[in-house]
N, C-alpha and C positions, 0 to 999 in steps of 0.2 A: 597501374589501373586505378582508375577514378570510385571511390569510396561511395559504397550507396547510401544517400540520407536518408533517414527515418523520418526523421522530424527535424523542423525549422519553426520557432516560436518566440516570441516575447514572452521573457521570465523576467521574475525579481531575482539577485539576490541580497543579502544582512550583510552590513560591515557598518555594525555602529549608527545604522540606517539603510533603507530600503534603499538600491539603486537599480534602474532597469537597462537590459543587455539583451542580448538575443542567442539563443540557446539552438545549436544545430548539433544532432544525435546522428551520429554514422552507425558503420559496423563495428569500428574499431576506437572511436573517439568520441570525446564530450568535448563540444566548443561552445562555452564560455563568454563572451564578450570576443575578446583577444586573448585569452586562455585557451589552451590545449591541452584537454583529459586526456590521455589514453586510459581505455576502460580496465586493461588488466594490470594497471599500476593505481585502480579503487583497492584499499585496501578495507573499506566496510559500508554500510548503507547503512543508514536508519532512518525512521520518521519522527519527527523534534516538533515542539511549539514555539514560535516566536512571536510574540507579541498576542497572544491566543489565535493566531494563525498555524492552520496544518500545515511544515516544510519537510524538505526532505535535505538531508545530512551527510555529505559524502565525505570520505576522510581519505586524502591521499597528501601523507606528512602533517601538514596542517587540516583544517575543516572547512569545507566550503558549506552555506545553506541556500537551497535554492526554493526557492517560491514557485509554483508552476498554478496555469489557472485550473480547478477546477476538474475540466473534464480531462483534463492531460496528467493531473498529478500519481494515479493509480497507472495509467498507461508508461510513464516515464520509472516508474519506482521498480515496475517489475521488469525493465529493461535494463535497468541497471542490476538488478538483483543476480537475473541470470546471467552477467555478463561480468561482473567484477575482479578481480583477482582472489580466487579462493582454490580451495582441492572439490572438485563436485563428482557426487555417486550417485549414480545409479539406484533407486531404490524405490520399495514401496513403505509407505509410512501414514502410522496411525496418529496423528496431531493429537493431544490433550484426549487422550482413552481413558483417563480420570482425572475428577479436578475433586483436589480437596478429600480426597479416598473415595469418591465415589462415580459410579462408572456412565462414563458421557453417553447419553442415549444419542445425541446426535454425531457422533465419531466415526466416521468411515475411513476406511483403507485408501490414500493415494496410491498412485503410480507418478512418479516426479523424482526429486534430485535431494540428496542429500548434500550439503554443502559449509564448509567450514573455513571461516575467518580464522586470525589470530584474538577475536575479541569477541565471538559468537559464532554460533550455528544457525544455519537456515532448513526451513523444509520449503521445499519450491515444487509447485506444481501451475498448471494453468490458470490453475481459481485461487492458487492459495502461494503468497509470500511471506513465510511468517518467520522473524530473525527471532533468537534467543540469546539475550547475552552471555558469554560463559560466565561471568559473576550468579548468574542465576540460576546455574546447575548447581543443584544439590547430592547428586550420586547417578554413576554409569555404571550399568553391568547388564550381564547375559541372561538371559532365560526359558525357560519352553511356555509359550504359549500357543494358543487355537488361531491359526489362518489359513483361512479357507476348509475350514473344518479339518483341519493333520496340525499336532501340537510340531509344532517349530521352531527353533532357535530364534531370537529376534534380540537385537539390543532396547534395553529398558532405560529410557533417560528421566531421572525425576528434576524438575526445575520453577522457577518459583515465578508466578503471574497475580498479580496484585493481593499479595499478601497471602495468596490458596498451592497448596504445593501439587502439580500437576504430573503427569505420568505420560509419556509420548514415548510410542516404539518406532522400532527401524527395523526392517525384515529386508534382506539382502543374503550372496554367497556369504557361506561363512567364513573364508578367507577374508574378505570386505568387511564383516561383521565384526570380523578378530583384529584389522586391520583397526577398522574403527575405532573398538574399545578401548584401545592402546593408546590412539592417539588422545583423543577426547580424556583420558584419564591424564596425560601428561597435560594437557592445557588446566584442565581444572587445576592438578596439585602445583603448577605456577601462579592460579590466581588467588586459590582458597587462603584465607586467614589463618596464621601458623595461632595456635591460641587451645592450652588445654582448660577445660574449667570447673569450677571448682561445683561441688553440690548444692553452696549459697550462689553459686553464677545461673547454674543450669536452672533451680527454683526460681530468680528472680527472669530468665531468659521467656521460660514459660509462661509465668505470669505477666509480662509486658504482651505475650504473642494474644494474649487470651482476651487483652484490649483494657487493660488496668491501667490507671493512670499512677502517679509516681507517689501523692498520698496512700492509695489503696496499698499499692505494694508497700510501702513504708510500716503500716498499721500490720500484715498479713506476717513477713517476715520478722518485725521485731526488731526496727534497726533504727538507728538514726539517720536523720537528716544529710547529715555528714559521708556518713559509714555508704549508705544507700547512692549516694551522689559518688563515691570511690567507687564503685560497682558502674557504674552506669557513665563513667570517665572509662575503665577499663574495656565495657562492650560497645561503645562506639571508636575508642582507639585501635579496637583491633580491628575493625568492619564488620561487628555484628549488629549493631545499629547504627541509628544517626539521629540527631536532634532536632524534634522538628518545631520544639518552642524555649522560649528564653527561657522559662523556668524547669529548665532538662526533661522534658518530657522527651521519651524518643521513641522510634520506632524501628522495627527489627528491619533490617536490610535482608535481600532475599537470601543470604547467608546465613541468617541469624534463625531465620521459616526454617530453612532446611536443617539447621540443629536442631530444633524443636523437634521439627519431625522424626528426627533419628531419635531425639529423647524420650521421646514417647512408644517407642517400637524396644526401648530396653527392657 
Protein backbone atom coordinates (compact mmCIF):
# COMPACT_ATOMS: atom_id res chain seq x y z
CA UNK A 1 0.00 0.00 0.00
CA UNK A 2 1.21 3.37 -1.03
CA UNK A 3 2.46 5.61 1.95
CA UNK A 4 0.42 8.83 2.52
CA UNK A 5 2.48 12.08 2.17
CA UNK A 6 2.27 14.82 4.54
CA UNK A 7 4.47 17.02 3.21
CA UNK A 8 6.61 17.72 0.13
CA UNK A 9 8.92 20.87 0.43
CA UNK A 10 12.30 22.44 -0.52
CA UNK A 11 14.59 22.48 2.62
CA UNK A 12 18.14 23.26 3.48
CA UNK A 13 20.35 21.02 4.98
CA UNK A 14 24.41 21.81 6.83
CA UNK A 15 27.32 19.73 5.79
CA UNK A 16 30.06 22.32 6.17
CA UNK A 17 27.60 24.50 4.10
CA UNK A 18 24.07 24.95 3.18
CA UNK A 19 22.89 22.54 0.41
CA UNK A 20 19.23 22.37 -0.96
CA UNK A 21 17.20 19.03 -1.37
CA UNK A 22 13.60 18.40 -1.26
CA UNK A 23 12.12 16.99 1.83
CA UNK A 24 8.96 14.42 1.57
CA UNK A 25 7.33 13.44 5.28
CA UNK A 26 4.98 10.19 4.97
CA UNK A 27 3.60 8.24 7.70
CA UNK A 28 6.34 6.24 8.34
CA UNK A 29 9.52 8.03 6.56
CA UNK A 30 11.72 11.24 6.23
CA UNK A 31 13.06 11.54 2.52
CA UNK A 32 15.89 13.50 2.36
CA UNK A 33 17.27 14.27 -1.03
CA UNK A 34 17.97 10.36 -1.74
CA UNK A 35 18.00 9.51 1.85
CA UNK A 36 15.60 7.48 3.67
CA UNK A 37 14.44 8.21 7.36
CA UNK A 38 12.53 5.77 8.74
CA UNK A 39 10.83 7.84 11.57
CA UNK A 40 11.16 4.99 14.26
CA UNK A 41 14.92 4.56 13.78
CA UNK A 42 15.01 8.88 14.95
CA UNK A 43 16.60 8.25 17.90
CA UNK A 44 16.06 12.12 19.31
CA UNK A 45 14.94 15.67 18.08
CA UNK A 46 16.10 18.82 18.93
CA UNK A 47 16.13 22.57 17.91
CA UNK A 48 19.98 23.80 17.16
CA UNK A 49 21.34 27.25 15.78
CA UNK A 50 23.36 27.31 12.88
CA UNK A 51 24.69 30.06 11.69
CA UNK A 52 22.04 32.09 13.98
CA UNK A 53 19.51 30.45 11.97
CA UNK A 54 16.56 28.35 13.90
CA UNK A 55 17.32 24.23 12.56
CA UNK A 56 16.03 21.29 13.61
CA UNK A 57 18.52 18.27 14.66
CA UNK A 58 17.57 14.86 14.08
CA UNK A 59 20.03 12.18 15.32
CA UNK A 60 19.79 8.75 13.86
CA UNK A 61 23.73 7.25 14.35
CA UNK A 62 24.98 10.32 12.99
CA UNK A 63 23.15 14.04 12.91
CA UNK A 64 21.45 15.42 10.27
CA UNK A 65 20.41 19.47 10.44
CA UNK A 66 17.58 20.46 8.49
CA UNK A 67 16.57 24.08 7.81
CA UNK A 68 12.87 24.28 7.01
CA UNK A 69 11.17 27.74 5.88
CA UNK A 70 9.49 29.42 8.36
CA UNK A 71 6.05 28.57 8.40
CA UNK A 72 6.79 24.79 8.06
CA UNK A 73 9.47 24.48 10.73
CA UNK A 74 6.94 24.29 14.08
CA UNK A 75 4.69 22.01 11.85
CA UNK A 76 7.65 19.61 10.78
CA UNK A 77 9.35 19.53 14.49
CA UNK A 78 6.12 18.27 16.10
CA UNK A 79 5.69 15.68 13.59
CA UNK A 80 8.62 14.42 14.14
CA UNK A 81 8.37 14.77 17.79
CA UNK A 82 5.38 12.40 18.10
CA UNK A 83 6.60 10.00 15.84
CA UNK A 84 10.27 9.09 16.63
CA UNK A 85 11.66 6.11 18.29
CA UNK A 86 11.03 6.55 21.85
CA UNK A 87 8.70 4.69 24.93
CA UNK A 88 5.52 7.18 24.94
CA UNK A 89 2.69 7.41 27.94
CA UNK A 90 -0.22 8.31 28.27
CA UNK A 91 -0.41 11.12 30.67
CA UNK A 92 -1.52 14.46 31.97
CA UNK A 93 1.36 16.89 32.84
CA UNK A 94 2.05 20.09 34.66
CA UNK A 95 5.18 21.77 32.50
CA UNK A 96 7.51 24.15 34.74
CA UNK A 97 4.84 24.30 38.00
CA UNK A 98 7.85 26.18 39.41
CA UNK A 99 10.69 27.84 38.14
CA UNK A 100 13.39 28.89 40.39
CA UNK A 101 11.05 27.69 43.68
CA UNK A 102 8.40 29.70 42.87
CA UNK A 103 5.21 28.72 41.60
CA UNK A 104 4.23 29.36 37.78
CA UNK A 105 0.92 31.38 37.78
CA UNK A 106 0.64 30.57 34.18
CA UNK A 107 1.14 26.52 34.51
CA UNK A 108 -1.73 24.40 33.55
CA UNK A 109 -2.52 20.68 33.59
CA UNK A 110 -2.09 18.93 29.89
CA UNK A 111 -3.63 16.03 28.64
CA UNK A 112 -0.77 14.70 25.99
CA UNK A 113 2.13 11.99 26.09
CA UNK A 114 4.78 11.50 28.21
CA UNK A 115 7.75 10.33 26.15
CA UNK A 116 11.46 9.20 26.64
CA UNK A 117 14.53 9.05 24.55
CA UNK A 118 17.85 7.60 25.67
CA UNK A 119 19.17 11.38 25.90
CA UNK A 120 15.86 13.13 27.03
CA UNK A 121 12.40 13.46 27.93
CA UNK A 122 9.59 15.01 26.15
CA UNK A 123 6.12 16.50 27.22
CA UNK A 124 3.96 16.30 23.98
CA UNK A 125 0.76 17.71 23.64
CA UNK A 126 -1.03 19.64 20.75
CA UNK A 127 0.37 23.13 21.74
CA UNK A 128 3.24 21.99 23.60
CA UNK A 129 6.72 20.03 22.40
CA UNK A 130 9.06 20.56 24.91
CA UNK A 131 12.31 18.07 24.99
CA UNK A 132 14.45 18.12 28.26
CA UNK A 133 17.69 16.67 28.08
CA UNK A 134 18.53 14.00 30.70
CA UNK A 135 21.75 15.76 31.53
CA UNK A 136 19.32 18.38 32.87
CA UNK A 137 17.57 16.55 35.41
CA UNK A 138 18.43 17.21 38.58
CA UNK A 139 16.18 14.58 40.84
CA UNK A 140 12.96 12.23 40.09
CA UNK A 141 10.66 11.07 42.85
CA UNK A 142 7.14 10.53 43.98
CA UNK A 143 4.73 12.64 45.75
CA UNK A 144 1.18 13.73 46.87
CA UNK A 145 0.01 16.67 45.47
CA UNK A 146 -3.57 18.64 44.54
CA UNK A 147 -5.17 17.56 41.09
CA UNK A 148 -8.16 18.37 40.47
CA UNK A 149 -8.73 19.21 43.95
CA UNK A 150 -7.91 15.04 45.45
CA UNK A 151 -4.10 15.11 46.83
CA UNK A 152 -2.73 12.46 44.31
CA UNK A 153 0.37 10.71 43.65
CA UNK A 154 2.11 12.38 40.71
CA UNK A 155 5.85 12.07 39.76
CA UNK A 156 7.97 15.25 40.48
CA UNK A 157 10.84 15.93 38.05
CA UNK A 158 13.22 18.85 38.96
CA UNK A 159 15.52 19.98 35.89
CA UNK A 160 17.50 22.71 35.00
CA UNK A 161 16.32 25.70 32.08
CA UNK A 162 18.75 28.43 31.81
CA UNK A 163 20.43 28.34 34.75
CA UNK A 164 16.72 28.39 37.04
CA UNK A 165 16.06 25.02 38.53
CA UNK A 166 12.28 24.11 37.52
CA UNK A 167 9.81 21.62 38.86
CA UNK A 168 7.47 19.61 36.19
CA UNK A 169 4.82 16.87 37.35
CA UNK A 170 3.48 13.69 35.66
CA UNK A 171 0.21 12.37 36.98
CA UNK A 172 -0.78 9.03 35.41
CA UNK A 173 -1.76 4.99 36.77
CA UNK A 174 0.43 4.42 39.29
CA UNK A 175 1.79 1.46 37.97
CA UNK A 176 3.03 3.92 34.98
CA UNK A 177 4.02 6.34 37.65
CA UNK A 178 6.09 3.51 39.38
CA UNK A 179 7.08 2.38 36.08
CA UNK A 180 8.32 5.60 35.17
CA UNK A 181 10.31 6.54 38.27
CA UNK A 182 12.45 3.51 37.85
CA UNK A 183 13.24 4.05 34.59
CA UNK A 184 14.05 7.80 34.47
CA UNK A 185 16.24 7.15 37.73
CA UNK A 186 18.33 4.44 35.92
CA UNK A 187 18.85 6.99 32.77
CA UNK A 188 19.88 9.72 35.22
CA UNK A 189 22.36 7.67 37.46
CA UNK A 190 23.98 6.59 33.77
CA UNK A 191 24.36 10.16 32.90
CA UNK A 192 24.98 12.09 36.30
CA UNK A 193 28.81 12.93 37.19
CA UNK A 194 30.08 10.27 39.66
CA UNK A 195 31.97 13.11 41.83
CA UNK A 196 31.77 13.62 45.73
CA UNK A 197 32.73 17.13 47.09
CA UNK A 198 34.40 18.45 49.17
CA UNK A 199 32.90 21.65 51.70
CA UNK A 200 35.82 24.08 49.87
CA UNK A 201 33.93 22.54 46.43
CA UNK A 202 30.44 22.82 47.47
CA UNK A 203 31.33 26.83 48.83
CA UNK A 204 33.11 27.58 45.77
CA UNK A 205 30.12 25.54 43.63
CA UNK A 206 27.72 28.11 45.30
CA UNK A 207 29.34 31.01 44.89
CA UNK A 208 30.04 30.63 41.00
CA UNK A 209 26.01 29.69 40.89
CA UNK A 210 25.35 33.17 42.70
CA UNK A 211 27.15 34.78 39.46
CA UNK A 212 30.69 35.75 41.11
CA UNK A 213 33.37 36.05 38.87
CA UNK A 214 36.66 34.07 39.58
CA UNK A 215 38.48 37.17 41.42
CA UNK A 216 35.47 37.74 43.81
CA UNK A 217 35.60 33.97 44.69
CA UNK A 218 39.29 34.18 45.05
CA UNK A 219 39.10 37.31 47.53
CA UNK A 220 35.71 35.43 49.46
CA UNK A 221 37.28 31.98 50.02
CA UNK A 222 41.01 32.93 50.78
CA UNK A 223 42.78 31.02 48.27
CA UNK A 224 45.12 31.49 45.52
CA UNK A 225 45.31 31.95 42.34
CA UNK A 226 46.61 28.65 41.67
CA UNK A 227 44.71 26.64 44.60
CA UNK A 228 41.26 28.34 43.07
CA UNK A 229 42.24 27.31 39.31
CA UNK A 230 42.68 23.27 40.94
CA UNK A 231 39.18 23.74 42.00
CA UNK A 232 37.67 24.93 38.98
CA UNK A 233 40.02 22.26 36.78
CA UNK A 234 38.32 19.64 39.18
CA UNK A 235 34.45 21.03 38.46
CA UNK A 236 34.54 21.31 35.01
CA UNK A 237 36.38 17.87 34.58
CA UNK A 238 33.67 16.24 36.24
CA UNK A 239 30.82 18.13 34.35
CA UNK A 240 29.84 20.56 36.79
CA UNK A 241 30.68 23.35 34.88
CA UNK A 242 32.44 24.59 31.80
CA UNK A 243 34.55 27.31 30.65
CA UNK A 244 33.13 30.03 29.09
CA UNK A 245 36.34 32.46 29.08
CA UNK A 246 40.11 32.11 28.57
CA UNK A 247 40.89 33.31 31.79
CA UNK A 248 38.76 30.14 33.60
CA UNK A 249 35.74 31.85 34.28
CA UNK A 250 33.03 29.21 34.17
CA UNK A 251 29.91 28.47 34.48
CA UNK A 252 27.78 25.82 36.20
CA UNK A 253 26.44 23.20 33.80
CA UNK A 254 22.67 22.21 34.60
CA UNK A 255 24.36 19.57 36.85
CA UNK A 256 26.28 21.85 38.79
CA UNK A 257 22.31 24.25 39.39
CA UNK A 258 21.03 21.08 40.49
CA UNK A 259 23.90 20.51 43.15
CA UNK A 260 23.42 23.79 44.38
CA UNK A 261 20.07 23.19 44.68
CA UNK A 262 20.36 20.23 46.77
CA UNK A 263 23.05 22.18 48.77
CA UNK A 264 20.94 24.56 49.73
CA UNK A 265 18.01 22.26 50.90
CA UNK A 266 20.86 20.69 53.55
Amino acid sequence: MTEKVHLRASIKTYDGGWVDVELVVTDNNLVIGKRNIPLKEIEDLEEVEVEGISCVQIKKEDKVILRFPPNLHQQVFKFIAFNLKADKFAVFFLESATVGGVVSSSARWEKGYFSVTDEGFWFLSSKNQKRIPIENLGSVKTDLRNVGGKQRKVLVLSHVEKSSVVTSLVFCPESTLEMLEGYLQRLFEKHKPAITLSEDEMQILTLIYSGLDFASIENIVGMSTDELNTYYDRLVDSGLAKVVKIRKEIELTPYGVSMVDKISKR
